[in-house]
C-alpha positions as CSV (number, residue, x, y, z in Angstrom):
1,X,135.6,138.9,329.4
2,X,135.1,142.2,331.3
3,X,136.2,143.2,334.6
4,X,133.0,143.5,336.2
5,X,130.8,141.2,337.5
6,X,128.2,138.8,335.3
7,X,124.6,140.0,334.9
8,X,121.5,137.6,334.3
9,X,122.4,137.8,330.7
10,X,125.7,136.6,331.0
11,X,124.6,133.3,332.3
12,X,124.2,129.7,330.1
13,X,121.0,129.8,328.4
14,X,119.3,126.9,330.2
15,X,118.8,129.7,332.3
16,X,116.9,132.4,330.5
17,X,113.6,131.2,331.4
18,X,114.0,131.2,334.7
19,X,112.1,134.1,337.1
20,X,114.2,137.3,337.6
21,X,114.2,137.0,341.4
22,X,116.3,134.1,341.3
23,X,118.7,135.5,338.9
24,X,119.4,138.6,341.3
25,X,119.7,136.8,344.2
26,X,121.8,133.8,343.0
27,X,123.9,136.5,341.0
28,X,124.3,138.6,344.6
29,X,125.4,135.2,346.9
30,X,128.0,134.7,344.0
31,X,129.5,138.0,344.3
32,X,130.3,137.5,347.9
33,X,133.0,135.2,346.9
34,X,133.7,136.7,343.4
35,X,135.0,140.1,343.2
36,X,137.0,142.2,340.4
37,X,140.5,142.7,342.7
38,X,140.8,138.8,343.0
39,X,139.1,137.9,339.3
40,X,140.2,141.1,337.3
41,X,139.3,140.0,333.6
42,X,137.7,136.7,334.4
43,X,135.5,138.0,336.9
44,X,132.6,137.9,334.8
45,X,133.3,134.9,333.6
46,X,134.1,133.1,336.8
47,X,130.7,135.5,338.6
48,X,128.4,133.9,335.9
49,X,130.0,130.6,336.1
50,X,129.4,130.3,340.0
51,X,126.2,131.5,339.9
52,X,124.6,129.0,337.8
53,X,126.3,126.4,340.1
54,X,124.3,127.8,342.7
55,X,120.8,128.2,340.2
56,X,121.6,124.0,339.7
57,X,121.7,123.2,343.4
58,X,118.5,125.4,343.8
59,X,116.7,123.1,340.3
60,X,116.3,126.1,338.6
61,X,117.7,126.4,334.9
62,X,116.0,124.2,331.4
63,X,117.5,121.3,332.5
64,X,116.5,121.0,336.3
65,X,118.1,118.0,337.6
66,X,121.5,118.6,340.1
67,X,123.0,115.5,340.2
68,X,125.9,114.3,342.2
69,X,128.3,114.0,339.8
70,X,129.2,113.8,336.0
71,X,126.7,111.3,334.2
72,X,128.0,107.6,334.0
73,X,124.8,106.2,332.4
74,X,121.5,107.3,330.3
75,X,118.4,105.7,329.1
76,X,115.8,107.2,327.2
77,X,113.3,104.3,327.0
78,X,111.5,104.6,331.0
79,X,114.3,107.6,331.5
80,X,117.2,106.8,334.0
81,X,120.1,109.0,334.2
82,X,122.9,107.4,336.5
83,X,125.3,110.3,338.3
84,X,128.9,109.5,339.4
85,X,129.5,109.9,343.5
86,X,130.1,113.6,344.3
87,X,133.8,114.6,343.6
88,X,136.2,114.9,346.7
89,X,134.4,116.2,349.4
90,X,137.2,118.9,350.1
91,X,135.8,121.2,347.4
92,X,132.2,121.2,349.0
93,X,129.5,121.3,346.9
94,X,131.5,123.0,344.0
95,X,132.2,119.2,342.6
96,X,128.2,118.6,342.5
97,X,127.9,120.5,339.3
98,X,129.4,120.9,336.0
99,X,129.5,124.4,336.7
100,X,131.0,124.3,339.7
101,X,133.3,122.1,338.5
102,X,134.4,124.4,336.2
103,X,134.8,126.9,338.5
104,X,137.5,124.8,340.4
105,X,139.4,124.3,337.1
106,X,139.2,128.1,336.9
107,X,140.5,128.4,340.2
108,X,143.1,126.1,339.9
109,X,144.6,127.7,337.0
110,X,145.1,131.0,338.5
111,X,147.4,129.2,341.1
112,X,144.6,128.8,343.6
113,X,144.1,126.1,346.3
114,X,140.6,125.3,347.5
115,X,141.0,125.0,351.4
116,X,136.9,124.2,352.7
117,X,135.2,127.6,352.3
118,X,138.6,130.1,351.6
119,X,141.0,130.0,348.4
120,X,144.3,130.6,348.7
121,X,146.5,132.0,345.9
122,X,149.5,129.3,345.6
123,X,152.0,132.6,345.0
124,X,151.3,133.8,348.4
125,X,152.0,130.6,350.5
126,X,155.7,130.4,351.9
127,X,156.6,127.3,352.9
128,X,159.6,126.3,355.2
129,X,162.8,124.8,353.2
130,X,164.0,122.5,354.6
């Protein structure tokens, strides 16, 4: 992965059909919270990964449906999909989508903690011994 951050053709493919505009500006929200001094060679990764969380919350992408959760249950005959409740609420709306949930696990193994809208880098807490 390269230290820059993701461009539309760095995202999934469910998302190649969808219009430009939405690209840019899902891509730009993304790099508020992604940057190269935090991500250095997953920032693309982790840039394109977020971003298509947020192009699922918005419907866009081949497969258009958000979800709450991982599926629990399918049907093809009449169609009915069946979504597990959100994950923990702590993480927001990042446990809404498998993207976003993979964003968390890339989080969490660069030492991060998730604390509502900020992450915190594990190596720079310092806790009281007691």
């Amino acid at each position: 992965m390269a230290e820059r951050l993701a461009i539309a053709s760095d995202l999934p493919p469910e998302f190649d059909g969808v219009d430009s505009r939405d690209l840019t500006y899902w891509l730009a929200q993304a790099s508020a919270v992604v940057t190269v001094e935090a991500w250095g060679e997953l920032t693309s990764f982790a840039h394109a990964t977020l971003a298509a969380h947020y192009l699922k919350l918005a419907g866009k992408g081949s497969d258009s449906s958000t979800g709450t959760g991982p599926v629990t249950s399918e049907r093809v005959g009449d169609v009915s999909v069946s979504y597990a409740a959100a994950a923990v609420t702590a993480v927001g709306d990042l446990g809404t989508t498998h993207y976003g949930r993979r964003y968390l696990d890339l989080m969490a193994k660069r030492g991060e903690l998730f604390v509502g809208p900020i992450a915190i880098r594990s190596n720079d807490l310092t806790l009281p011994l007691r």
